[in-house]
N, C-alpha and C positions, 0 to 999 in steps of 0.2 A: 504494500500500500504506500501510498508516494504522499509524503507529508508536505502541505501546502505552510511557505516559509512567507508567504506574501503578509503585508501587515491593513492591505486595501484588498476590497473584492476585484476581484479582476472580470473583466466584462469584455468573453471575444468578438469583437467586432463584426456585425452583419456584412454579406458579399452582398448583399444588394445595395449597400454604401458605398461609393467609391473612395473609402479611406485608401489614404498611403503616407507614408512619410519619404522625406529626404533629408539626407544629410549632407552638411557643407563638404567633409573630406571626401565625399564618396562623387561627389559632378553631381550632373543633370541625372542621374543613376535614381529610379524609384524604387524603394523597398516595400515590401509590403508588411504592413502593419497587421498582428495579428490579434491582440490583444492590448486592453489596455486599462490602467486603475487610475486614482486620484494620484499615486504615486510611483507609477513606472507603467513603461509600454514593451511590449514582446515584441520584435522584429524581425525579416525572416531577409538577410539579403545575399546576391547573389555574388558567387566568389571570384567568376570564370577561373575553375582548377587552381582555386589557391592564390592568385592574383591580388586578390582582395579580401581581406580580415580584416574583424577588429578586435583591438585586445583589450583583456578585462582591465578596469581601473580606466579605461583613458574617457577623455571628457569630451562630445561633440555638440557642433549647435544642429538642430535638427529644426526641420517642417513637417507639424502633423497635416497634412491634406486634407480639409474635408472636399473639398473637390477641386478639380484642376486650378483651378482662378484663386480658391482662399484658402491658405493656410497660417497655421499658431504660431509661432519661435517659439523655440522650449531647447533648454540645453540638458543632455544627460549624460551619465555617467553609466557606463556600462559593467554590469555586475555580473552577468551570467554568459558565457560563451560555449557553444556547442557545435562543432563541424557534424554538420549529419549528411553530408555525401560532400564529393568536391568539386560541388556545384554551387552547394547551400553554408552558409552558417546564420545558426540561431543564436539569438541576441535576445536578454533580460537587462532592461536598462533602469534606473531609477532618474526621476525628476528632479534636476538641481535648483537652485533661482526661485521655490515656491513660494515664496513670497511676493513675487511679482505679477503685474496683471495680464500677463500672457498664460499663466499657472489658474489662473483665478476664470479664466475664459473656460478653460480648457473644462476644469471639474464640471463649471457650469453648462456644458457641451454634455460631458458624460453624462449628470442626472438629466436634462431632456433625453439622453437615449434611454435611460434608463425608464424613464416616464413614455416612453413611445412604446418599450418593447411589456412593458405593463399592462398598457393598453390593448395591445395588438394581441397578446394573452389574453387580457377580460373577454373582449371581441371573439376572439377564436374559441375560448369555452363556452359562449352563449350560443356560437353557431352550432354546435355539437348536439345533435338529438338525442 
């Protein structure tokens, strides 16, 4: 049984959102965002064969996308690292800067998703015969 170390609920991101993030070290490069809390985002980006890592402890400035035109600044800190083929590596990042109002957008973001997919549960159990 795999013990959840997270200290915020983490909430994975619906595919019919077109979330992504970017990050400044990595270029015009879109990572896909897989999940994400009031205090860190899961990320999933591509290596081309080792090309490209990133190592645990280092600091980047990132853009969460909520879609092509708008996205947050948020700087993180990378906590968790996993090569899962060498294609891919998975990233556990925490949110630096929380005090700031790019921080302060973002949470505000999260509880509307959270308030939509509530919803969209109420809804979908009512429709149920």
């Amino acid at each position: 049984m795999k013990i959840e170390k997270r200290l915020a609920k983490r909430r994975e991101l619906l595919k019919s959102f077109s979330f992504f993030a970017s990050l400044k070290a990595l270029g015009p490069l879109k990572v896909q965002a897989v999940d994400i809390s009031e205090t860190g985002i899961g990320i999933i980006i591509p290596t081309l064969d080792g090309q490209i890592t990133l190592a645990k402890d280092s600091v980047h400035q990132m853009l969460f996308h909520l879609n092509p035109s708008f996205a947050i600044p948020l700087t993180i800190q990378i906590v968790r690292t996993e090569m899962v083929s060498p294609q891919e590596q998975h990233i556990g990042a925490l949110f630096l800067d929380t005090h700031k109002p790019e921080h302060r957008a973002l949470v505000s973001f999260i509880r509307v998703v959270d308030d939509l997919q509530a919803v969209a549960l109420e809804i979908g159990n009512r429709n149920v015969p």
